[in-house]
C-alpha positions in Angstrom: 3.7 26.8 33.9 0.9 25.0 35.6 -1.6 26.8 37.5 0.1 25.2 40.6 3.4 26.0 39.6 2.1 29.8 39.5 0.3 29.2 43.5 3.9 28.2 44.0 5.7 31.0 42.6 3.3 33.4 44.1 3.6 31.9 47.6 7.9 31.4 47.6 7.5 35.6 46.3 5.1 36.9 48.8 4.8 34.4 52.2 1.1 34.0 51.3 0.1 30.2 52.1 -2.0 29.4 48.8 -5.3 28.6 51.2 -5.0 32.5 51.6 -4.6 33.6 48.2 -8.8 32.8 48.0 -9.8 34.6 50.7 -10.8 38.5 51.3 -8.5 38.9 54.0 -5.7 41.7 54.2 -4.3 43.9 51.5 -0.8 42.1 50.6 -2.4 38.7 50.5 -5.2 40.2 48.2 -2.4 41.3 46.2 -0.5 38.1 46.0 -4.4 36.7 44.8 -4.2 39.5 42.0 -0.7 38.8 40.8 -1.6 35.4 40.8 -4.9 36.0 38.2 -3.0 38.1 36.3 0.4 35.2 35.9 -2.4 32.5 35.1 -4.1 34.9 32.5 -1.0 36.0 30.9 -0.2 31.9 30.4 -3.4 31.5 28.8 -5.5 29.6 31.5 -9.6 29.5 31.5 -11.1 32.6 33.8 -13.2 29.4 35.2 -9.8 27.3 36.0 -8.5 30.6 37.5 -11.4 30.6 39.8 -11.6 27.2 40.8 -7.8 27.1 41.8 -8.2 29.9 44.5 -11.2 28.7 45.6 -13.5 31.6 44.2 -17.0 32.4 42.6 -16.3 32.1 38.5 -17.1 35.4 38.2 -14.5 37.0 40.7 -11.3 36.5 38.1 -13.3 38.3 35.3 -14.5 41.3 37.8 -10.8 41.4 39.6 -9.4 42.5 35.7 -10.2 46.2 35.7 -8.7 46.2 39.3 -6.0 44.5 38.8 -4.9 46.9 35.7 -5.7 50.2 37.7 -3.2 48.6 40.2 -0.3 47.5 38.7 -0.5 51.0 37.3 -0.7 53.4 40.4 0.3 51.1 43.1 4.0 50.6 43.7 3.6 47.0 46.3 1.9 45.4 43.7 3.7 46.6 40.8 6.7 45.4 42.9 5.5 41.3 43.9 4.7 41.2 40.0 7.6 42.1 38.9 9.7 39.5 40.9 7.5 36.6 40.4 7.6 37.6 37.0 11.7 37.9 37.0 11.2 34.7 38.7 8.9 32.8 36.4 11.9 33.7 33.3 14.7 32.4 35.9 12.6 29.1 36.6 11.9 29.2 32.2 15.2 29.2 31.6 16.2 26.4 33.8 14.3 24.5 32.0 15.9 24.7 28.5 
């Protein structure tokens, strides 16, 4: 998936408008920002693409990692948006064969 494909995904799962998913603002969209990094990462796109696509410092992505780990561990909201755009991501893969 492209990295726009991913904003996509994120955005249909979660409501958040993709010119939120770069901002600190509230807690869900800051999650739909993390499950976002972590989607891109997992497809093997560049911590600096990553960045520039949500309108961030190049560093954020890389510092967000721990976080985003420690989360998806102990916190069930986030645990939950990744796993359905992840359920979705396999739906939208298998479309496509």
């Amino acid at each position: 998936m492209t990295i726009a494909e991913i904003i996509e995904l994120v955005k249909d799962v979660t409501g958040v408008q993709v010119d939120e998913l770069g901002r600190r603002v509230q807690t869900y969209p800051t999650y739909a920002r993390y499950v976002a990094m972590m989607l891109m990462i997992e497809e093997g796109y560049d911590l600096s693409a990553i960045a520039a696509s949500l309108n961030m410092h190049r560093s954020s992505p890389c510092k967000a990692l721990p976080v985003i780990d420690d989360k998806l561990q102990s916190d069930q909201l986030i645990k939950k948006i990744y796993m359905a755009c992840g359920e979705r991501m396999a739906d939208l893969e298998e479309q496509a064969i």
